[in-house]
C-alpha positions in Angstrom: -114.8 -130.5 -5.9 -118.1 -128.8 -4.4 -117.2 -127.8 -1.0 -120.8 -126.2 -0.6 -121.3 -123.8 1.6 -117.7 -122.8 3.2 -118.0 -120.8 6.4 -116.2 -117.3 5.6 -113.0 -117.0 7.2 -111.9 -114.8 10.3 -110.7 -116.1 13.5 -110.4 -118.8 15.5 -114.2 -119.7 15.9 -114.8 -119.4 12.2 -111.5 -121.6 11.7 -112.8 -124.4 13.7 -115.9 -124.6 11.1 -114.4 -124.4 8.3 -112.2 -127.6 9.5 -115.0 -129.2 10.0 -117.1 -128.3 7.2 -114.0 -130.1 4.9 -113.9 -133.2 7.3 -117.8 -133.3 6.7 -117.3 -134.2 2.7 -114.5 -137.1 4.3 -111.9 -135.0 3.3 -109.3 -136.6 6.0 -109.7 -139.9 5.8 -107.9 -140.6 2.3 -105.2 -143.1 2.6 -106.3 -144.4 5.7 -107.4 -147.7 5.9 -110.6 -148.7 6.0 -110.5 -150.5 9.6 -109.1 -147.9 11.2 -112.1 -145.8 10.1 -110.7 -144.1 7.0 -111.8 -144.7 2.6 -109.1 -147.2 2.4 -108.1 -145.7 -0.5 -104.6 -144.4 -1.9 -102.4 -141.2 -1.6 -103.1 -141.2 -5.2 -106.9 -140.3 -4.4 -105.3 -138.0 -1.2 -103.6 -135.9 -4.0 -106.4 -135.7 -6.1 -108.6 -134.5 -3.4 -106.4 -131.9 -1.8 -105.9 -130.5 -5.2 -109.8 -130.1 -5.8 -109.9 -128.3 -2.1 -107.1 -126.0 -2.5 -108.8 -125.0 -6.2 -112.4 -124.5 -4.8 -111.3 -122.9 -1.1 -108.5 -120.9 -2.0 -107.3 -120.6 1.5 -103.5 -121.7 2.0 -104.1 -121.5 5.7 -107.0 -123.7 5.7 -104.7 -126.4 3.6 -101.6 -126.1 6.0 -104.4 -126.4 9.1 -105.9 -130.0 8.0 -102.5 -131.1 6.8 -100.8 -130.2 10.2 -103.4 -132.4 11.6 -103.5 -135.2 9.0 -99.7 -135.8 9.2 -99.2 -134.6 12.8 -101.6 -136.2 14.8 -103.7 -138.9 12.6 -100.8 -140.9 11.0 -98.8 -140.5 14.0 -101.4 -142.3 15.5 -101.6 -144.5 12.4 -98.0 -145.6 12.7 -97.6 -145.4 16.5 -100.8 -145.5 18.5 -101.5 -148.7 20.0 -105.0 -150.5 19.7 -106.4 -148.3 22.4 -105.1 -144.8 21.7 -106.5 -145.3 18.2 -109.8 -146.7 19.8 -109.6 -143.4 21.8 -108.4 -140.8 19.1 -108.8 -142.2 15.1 -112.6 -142.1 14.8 -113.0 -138.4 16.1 -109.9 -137.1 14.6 -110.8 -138.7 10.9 -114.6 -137.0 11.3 -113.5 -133.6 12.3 -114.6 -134.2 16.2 -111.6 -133.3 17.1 -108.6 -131.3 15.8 -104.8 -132.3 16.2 -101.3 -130.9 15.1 -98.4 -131.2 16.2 -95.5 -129.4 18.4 -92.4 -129.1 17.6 -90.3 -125.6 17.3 -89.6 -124.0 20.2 -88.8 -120.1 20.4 -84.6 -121.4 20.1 -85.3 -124.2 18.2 -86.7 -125.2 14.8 -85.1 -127.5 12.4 -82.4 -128.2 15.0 -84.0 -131.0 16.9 -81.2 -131.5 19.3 -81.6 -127.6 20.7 -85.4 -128.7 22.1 -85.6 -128.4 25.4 -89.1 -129.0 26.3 -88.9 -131.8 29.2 -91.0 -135.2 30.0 -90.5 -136.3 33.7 -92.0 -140.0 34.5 -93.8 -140.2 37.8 -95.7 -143.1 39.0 -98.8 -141.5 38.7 -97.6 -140.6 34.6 -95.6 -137.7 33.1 -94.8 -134.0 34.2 -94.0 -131.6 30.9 -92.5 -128.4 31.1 -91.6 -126.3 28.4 -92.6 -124.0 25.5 -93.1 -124.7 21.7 -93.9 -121.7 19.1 -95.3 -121.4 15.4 -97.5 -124.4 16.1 -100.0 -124.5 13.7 -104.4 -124.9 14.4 -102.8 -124.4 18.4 -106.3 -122.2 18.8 -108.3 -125.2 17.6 -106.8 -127.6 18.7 -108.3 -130.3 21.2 -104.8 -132.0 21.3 -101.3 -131.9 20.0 -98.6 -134.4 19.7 -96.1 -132.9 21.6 -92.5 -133.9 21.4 -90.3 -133.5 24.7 -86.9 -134.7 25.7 -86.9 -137.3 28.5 -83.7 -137.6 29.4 -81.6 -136.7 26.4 -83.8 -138.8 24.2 -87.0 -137.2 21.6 -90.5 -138.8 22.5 -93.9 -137.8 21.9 -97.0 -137.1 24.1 -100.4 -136.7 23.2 -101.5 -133.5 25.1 -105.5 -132.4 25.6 -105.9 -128.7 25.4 -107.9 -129.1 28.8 -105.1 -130.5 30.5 -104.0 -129.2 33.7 -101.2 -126.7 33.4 -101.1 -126.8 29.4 -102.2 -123.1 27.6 -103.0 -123.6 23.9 -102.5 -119.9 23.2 -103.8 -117.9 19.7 -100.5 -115.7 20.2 -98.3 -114.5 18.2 -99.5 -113.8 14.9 -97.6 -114.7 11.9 -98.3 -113.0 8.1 -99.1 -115.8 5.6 -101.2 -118.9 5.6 -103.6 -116.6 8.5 -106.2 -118.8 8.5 -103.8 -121.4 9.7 -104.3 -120.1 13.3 -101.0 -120.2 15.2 -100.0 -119.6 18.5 -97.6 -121.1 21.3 -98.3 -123.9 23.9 -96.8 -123.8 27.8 -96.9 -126.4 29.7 -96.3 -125.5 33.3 -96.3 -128.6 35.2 -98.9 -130.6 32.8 -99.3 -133.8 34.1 -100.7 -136.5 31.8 -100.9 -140.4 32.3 -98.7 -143.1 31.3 -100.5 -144.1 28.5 -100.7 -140.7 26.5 -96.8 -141.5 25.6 -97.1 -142.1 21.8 -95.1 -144.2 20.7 -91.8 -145.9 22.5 -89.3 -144.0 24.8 -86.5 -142.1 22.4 -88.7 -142.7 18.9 -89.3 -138.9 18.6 -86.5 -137.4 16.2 -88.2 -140.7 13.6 -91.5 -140.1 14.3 -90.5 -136.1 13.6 -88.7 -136.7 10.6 -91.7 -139.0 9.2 -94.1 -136.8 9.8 -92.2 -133.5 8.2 -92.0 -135.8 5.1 -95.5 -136.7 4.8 -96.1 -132.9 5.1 -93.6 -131.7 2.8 -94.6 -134.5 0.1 -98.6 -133.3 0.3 -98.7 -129.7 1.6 -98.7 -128.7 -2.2 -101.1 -131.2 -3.5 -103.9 -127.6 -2.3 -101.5 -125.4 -2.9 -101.2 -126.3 -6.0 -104.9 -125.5 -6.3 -104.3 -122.7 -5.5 -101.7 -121.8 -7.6 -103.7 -123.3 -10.8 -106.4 -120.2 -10.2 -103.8 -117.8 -9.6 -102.5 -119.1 -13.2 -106.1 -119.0 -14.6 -106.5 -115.3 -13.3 -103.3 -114.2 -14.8 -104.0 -115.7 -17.8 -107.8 -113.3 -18.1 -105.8 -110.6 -17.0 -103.4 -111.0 -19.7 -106.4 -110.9 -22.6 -108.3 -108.5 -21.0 -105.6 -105.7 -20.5 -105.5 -103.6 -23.3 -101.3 -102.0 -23.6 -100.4 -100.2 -27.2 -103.5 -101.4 -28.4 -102.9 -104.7 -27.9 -103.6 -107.6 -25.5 -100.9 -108.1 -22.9 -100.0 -110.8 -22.7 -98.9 -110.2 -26.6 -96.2 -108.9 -24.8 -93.2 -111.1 -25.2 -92.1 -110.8 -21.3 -95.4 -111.3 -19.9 -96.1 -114.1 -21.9 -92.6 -115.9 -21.0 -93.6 -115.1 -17.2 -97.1 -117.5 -18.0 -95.0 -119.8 -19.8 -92.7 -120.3 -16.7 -95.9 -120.3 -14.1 -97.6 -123.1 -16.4 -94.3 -124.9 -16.1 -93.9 -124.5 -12.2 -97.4 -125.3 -11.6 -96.9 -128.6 -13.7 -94.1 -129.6 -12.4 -95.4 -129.5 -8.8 -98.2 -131.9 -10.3 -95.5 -134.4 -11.0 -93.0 -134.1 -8.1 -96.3 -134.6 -5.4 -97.8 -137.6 -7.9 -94.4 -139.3 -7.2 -94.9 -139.2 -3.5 -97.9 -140.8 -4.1 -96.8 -143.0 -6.0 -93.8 -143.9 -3.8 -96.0 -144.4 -0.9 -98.4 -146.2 -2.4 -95.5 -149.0 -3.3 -94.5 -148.3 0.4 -91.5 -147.3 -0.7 -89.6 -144.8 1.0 -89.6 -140.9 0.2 -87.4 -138.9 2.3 -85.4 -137.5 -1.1 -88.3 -137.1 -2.9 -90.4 -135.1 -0.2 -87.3 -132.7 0.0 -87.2 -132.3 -3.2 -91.0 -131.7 -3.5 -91.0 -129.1 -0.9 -87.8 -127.5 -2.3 -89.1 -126.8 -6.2 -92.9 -126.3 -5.0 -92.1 -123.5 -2.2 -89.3 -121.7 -4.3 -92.0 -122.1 -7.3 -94.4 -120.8 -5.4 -92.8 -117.7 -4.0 -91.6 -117.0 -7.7 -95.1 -117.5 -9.3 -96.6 -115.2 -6.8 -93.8 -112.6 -7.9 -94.5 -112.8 -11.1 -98.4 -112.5 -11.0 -97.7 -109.4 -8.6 -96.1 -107.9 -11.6 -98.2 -108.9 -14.6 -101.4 -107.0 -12.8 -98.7 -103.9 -11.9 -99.5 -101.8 -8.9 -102.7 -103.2 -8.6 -101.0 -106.4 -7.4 -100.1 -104.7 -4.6 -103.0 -103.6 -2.9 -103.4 -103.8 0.5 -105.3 -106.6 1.4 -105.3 -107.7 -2.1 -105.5 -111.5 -3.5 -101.7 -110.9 -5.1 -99.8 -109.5 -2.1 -101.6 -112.1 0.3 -100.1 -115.0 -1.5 -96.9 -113.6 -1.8 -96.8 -113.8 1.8 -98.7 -117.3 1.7 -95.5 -118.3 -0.4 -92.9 -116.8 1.5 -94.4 -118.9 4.6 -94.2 -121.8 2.6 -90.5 -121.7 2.1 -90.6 -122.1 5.8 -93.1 -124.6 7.3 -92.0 -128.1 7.3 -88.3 -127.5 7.3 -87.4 -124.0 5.3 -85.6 -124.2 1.1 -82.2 -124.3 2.6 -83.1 -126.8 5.0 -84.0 -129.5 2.2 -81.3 -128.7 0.0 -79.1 -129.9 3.3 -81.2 -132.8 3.5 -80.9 -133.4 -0.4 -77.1 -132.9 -0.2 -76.6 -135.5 2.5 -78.9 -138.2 0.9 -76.4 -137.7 -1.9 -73.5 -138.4 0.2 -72.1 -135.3 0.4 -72.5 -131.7 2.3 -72.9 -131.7 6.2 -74.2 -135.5 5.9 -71.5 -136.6 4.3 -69.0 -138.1 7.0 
């Protein structure tokens, strides 16, 4: 993919442009359908794009920005909006106009959605939210976020406007790994919205979190696995280059089992994300096969980035340097979308047994 002229990275202005330099080339409207303003193409050709992206931009944070806004606010909107919220939202979301995401953890809260204790109160005049959600990814950028607050003791979501009165899309605090993803908190003191920014219907929250989570764990490593493919590729030079005893070293026995295993990983990501797509593009459903997905791809990840650390020696460990960076990019990404240990529950109870099991 030629993604031309990519704005250079560093903060939240230079974010914001590099979002909308992808969503110039069309890049978020894969899978969409074609009267609600997107290609109406397949997640077959979403796959194949992100994969292009993450190779040519090389930017982990960048991928996890447009995916918390492709599966936090656009197919929300998709699956939920009714004909006016999409009138209002698609066409400016889908061309990079505006930028989305979505709220969910809250400083005690992650993965345990019954501990959120943001709060939705319906007046005539709309709804009152009160609260404080943490870790949310583009929240710097963002022009609105699908929040999710309890109204009464049930989950439902709320588009919020970062010009709202009483909300504070803040760029604090800082988080090592995927940096260009531009995190921060949002408060809502006393935001009041109107009745018709409630997305979806009373109580449909904890499903519309749980499908969005597995959209994003299913396609966050379609880039990332671009990424991953020039890490391979650089490792691989390194390896013929590097001159040990006279020899190349990746002659070396060890290093060259360490490549072996990368190629492997980096493969096998291919196929677990291709089966999402291929799942979805049946309609079929793929809540085991996104945990899975995000399960082998993080942990491979991680391990990948480990192992090229050590094939370029101390030099891998720069400061500021391309091998350190995405071993933190990787150690974020056992994290986002619901960390390792959090799908292997999920896994567990799909199987019938561990804490689903009954």
């Amino acid at each position: 993919m030629d993604i031309g002229n990519l704005p250079a990275a560093g903060g939240s202005q230079a974010a914001r442009a590099r979002f909308r330099h992808c969503a110039g080339f069309g890049l978020l409207k894969h899978a969409v359908p074609q009267n609600r303003g997107g290609h109406g193409n397949h997640f077959a050709d979403l796959v194949q794009a992100h994969e292009q992206l993450g190779k040519a931009c090389q930017d982990p944070g960048l991928l996890l920005s447009i995916n918390a806004h492709l599966w936090g606010t656009v197919f929300p909107l998709l699956n939920y909006g009714n004909a006016e919220q999409q009138a209002t939202y698609l066409n400016d979301l889908l061309e990079g106009k505006r930028i989305g995401g979505h709220a969910i953890t809250e400083p005690q809260a992650g993965s345990d959605l019954t501990a959120l204790t943001m709060t939705a109160e319906q007046t005539d005049a709309g709804f009152t939210l009160n609260g404080h959600k943490r870790f949310i990814t583009n929240t710097p950028i963002a022009d609105l976020l699908v929040v999710y607050a309890r109204s009464g003791t049930r989950l439902s979501a709320f588009i919020v406007h970062a010009d709202d009165p009483g909300a504070a899309f803040l760029d604090t605090p800082q988080v090592s790994g995927c940096k260009n993803a531009t995190m921060g908190d949002v408060r809502l003191d006393d935001c009041r919205i109107p009745l018709d920014r409630q997305l979806g219907k009373t109580g449909a929250g904890n499903m519309m979190i749980q499908q969005a989570l597995e959209l994003e764990r299913a396609f966050i490593f379609a880039g990332i696995r671009g990424v991953m493919e020039r890490q391979l590729e650089g490792v691989i030079r390194f390896s013929r280059e590097r001159r040990v005893n006279g020899a190349h070293l990746g002659k070396n026995q060890a290093i060259g089992h360490k490549i072996a295993d990368m190629k492997t990983r980096l493969d096998t990501i291919r196929l677990w994300v291709n089966e999402c797509a291929r799942l979805k593009d049946r309609k079929q459903r793929i809540t085991l096969a996104s945990a899975q997905t995000k399960l082998f791809a993080a942990e491979a990840f991680l391990q990948s980035s480990l192992d090229a650390a050590h094939i370029f020696g101390a030099s891998g460990l720069l400061e500021g340097g391309q091998q350190l960076e995405r071993i933190q990019d990787a150690l974020a990404s056992r994290l986002f979308s619901g960390s390792s240990e959090i799908q292997k529950n999920i896994i567990a109870a799909l199987l019938g047994t561990g804490d689903g099991y009954q």
